[in-house]
C-alpha positions as CSV (number, residue, x, y, z in Angstrom):
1,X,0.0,0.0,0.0
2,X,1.4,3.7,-0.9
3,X,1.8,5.9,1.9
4,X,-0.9,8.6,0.8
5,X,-3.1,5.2,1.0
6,X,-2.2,4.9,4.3
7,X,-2.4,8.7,5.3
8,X,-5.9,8.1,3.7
9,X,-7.2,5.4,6.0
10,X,-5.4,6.8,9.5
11,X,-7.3,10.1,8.8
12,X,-10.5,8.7,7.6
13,X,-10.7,6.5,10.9
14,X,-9.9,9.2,13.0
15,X,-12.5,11.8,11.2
16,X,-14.9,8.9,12.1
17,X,-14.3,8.3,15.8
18,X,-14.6,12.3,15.9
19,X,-18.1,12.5,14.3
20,X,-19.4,9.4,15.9
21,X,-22.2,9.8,18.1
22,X,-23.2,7.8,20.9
23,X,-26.4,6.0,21.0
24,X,-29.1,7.3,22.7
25,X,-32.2,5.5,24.1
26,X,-35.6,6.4,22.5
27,X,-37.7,8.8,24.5
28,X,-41.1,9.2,24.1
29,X,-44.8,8.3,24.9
30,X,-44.9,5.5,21.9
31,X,-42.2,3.7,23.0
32,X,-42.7,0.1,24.7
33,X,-40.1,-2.5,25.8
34,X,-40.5,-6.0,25.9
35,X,-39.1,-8.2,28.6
36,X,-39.1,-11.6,29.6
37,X,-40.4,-12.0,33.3
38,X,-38.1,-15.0,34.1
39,X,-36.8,-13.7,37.9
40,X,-33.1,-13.2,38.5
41,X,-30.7,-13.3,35.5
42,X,-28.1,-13.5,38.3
43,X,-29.6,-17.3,39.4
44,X,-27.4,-19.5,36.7
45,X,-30.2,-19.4,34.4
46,X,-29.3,-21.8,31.8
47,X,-28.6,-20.2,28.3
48,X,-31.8,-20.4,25.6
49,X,-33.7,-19.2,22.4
50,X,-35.9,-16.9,23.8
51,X,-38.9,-15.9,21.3
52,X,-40.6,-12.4,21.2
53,X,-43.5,-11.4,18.7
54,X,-45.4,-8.2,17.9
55,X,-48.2,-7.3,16.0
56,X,-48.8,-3.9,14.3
57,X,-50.5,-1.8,11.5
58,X,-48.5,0.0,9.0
59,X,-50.7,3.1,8.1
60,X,-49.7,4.2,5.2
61,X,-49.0,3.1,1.7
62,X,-45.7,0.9,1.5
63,X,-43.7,0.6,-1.9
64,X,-42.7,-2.9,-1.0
65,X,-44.4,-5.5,0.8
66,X,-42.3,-7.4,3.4
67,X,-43.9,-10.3,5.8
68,X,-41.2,-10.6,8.2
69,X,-38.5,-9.1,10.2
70,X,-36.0,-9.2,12.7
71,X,-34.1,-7.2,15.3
Protein backbone atom coordinates (compact mmCIF):
# COMPACT_ATOMS: atom_id res chain seq x y z
CA UNK A 1 0.00 0.00 0.00
CA UNK A 2 1.42 3.75 -0.94
CA UNK A 3 1.83 5.95 1.89
CA UNK A 4 -0.89 8.58 0.81
CA UNK A 5 -3.08 5.18 0.95
CA UNK A 6 -2.24 4.90 4.34
CA UNK A 7 -2.44 8.67 5.34
CA UNK A 8 -5.95 8.15 3.67
CA UNK A 9 -7.24 5.36 6.00
CA UNK A 10 -5.38 6.81 9.52
CA UNK A 11 -7.29 10.08 8.78
CA UNK A 12 -10.47 8.67 7.56
CA UNK A 13 -10.70 6.50 10.86
CA UNK A 14 -9.88 9.23 13.01
CA UNK A 15 -12.54 11.80 11.23
CA UNK A 16 -14.89 8.89 12.09
CA UNK A 17 -14.35 8.29 15.79
CA UNK A 18 -14.65 12.33 15.95
CA UNK A 19 -18.09 12.51 14.26
CA UNK A 20 -19.38 9.39 15.93
CA UNK A 21 -22.21 9.75 18.09
CA UNK A 22 -23.19 7.76 20.91
CA UNK A 23 -26.43 6.05 20.98
CA UNK A 24 -29.10 7.29 22.66
CA UNK A 25 -32.20 5.53 24.11
CA UNK A 26 -35.64 6.38 22.46
CA UNK A 27 -37.66 8.77 24.47
CA UNK A 28 -41.08 9.22 24.13
CA UNK A 29 -44.78 8.28 24.89
CA UNK A 30 -44.93 5.52 21.86
CA UNK A 31 -42.20 3.68 22.97
CA UNK A 32 -42.68 0.10 24.66
CA UNK A 33 -40.14 -2.51 25.78
CA UNK A 34 -40.54 -6.00 25.90
CA UNK A 35 -39.06 -8.16 28.58
CA UNK A 36 -39.07 -11.60 29.58
CA UNK A 37 -40.36 -12.01 33.31
CA UNK A 38 -38.10 -14.97 34.14
CA UNK A 39 -36.76 -13.75 37.90
CA UNK A 40 -33.12 -13.24 38.52
CA UNK A 41 -30.69 -13.25 35.52
CA UNK A 42 -28.06 -13.53 38.28
CA UNK A 43 -29.57 -17.25 39.40
CA UNK A 44 -27.43 -19.51 36.66
CA UNK A 45 -30.19 -19.38 34.38
CA UNK A 46 -29.33 -21.84 31.80
CA UNK A 47 -28.62 -20.24 28.25
CA UNK A 48 -31.78 -20.40 25.62
CA UNK A 49 -33.72 -19.21 22.45
CA UNK A 50 -35.88 -16.95 23.77
CA UNK A 51 -38.87 -15.91 21.32
CA UNK A 52 -40.63 -12.36 21.15
CA UNK A 53 -43.48 -11.42 18.74
CA UNK A 54 -45.38 -8.24 17.90
CA UNK A 55 -48.20 -7.29 16.04
CA UNK A 56 -48.80 -3.90 14.26
CA UNK A 57 -50.49 -1.80 11.55
CA UNK A 58 -48.52 0.00 8.96
CA UNK A 59 -50.74 3.13 8.08
CA UNK A 60 -49.73 4.16 5.15
CA UNK A 61 -49.02 3.13 1.68
CA UNK A 62 -45.70 0.92 1.45
CA UNK A 63 -43.69 0.59 -1.91
CA UNK A 64 -42.70 -2.94 -0.97
CA UNK A 65 -44.40 -5.47 0.81
CA UNK A 66 -42.26 -7.36 3.43
CA UNK A 67 -43.91 -10.31 5.84
CA UNK A 68 -41.18 -10.56 8.16
CA UNK A 69 -38.46 -9.13 10.23
CA UNK A 70 -36.04 -9.18 12.69
CA UNK A 71 -34.08 -7.20 15.26
Amino acid sequence: MHRSAWVTAVLFMGMSLVYAQPARPAQGSGVNWIWLNEGDPAAGRPVETVYFRRTFTIDRPVQKVVDEGTL
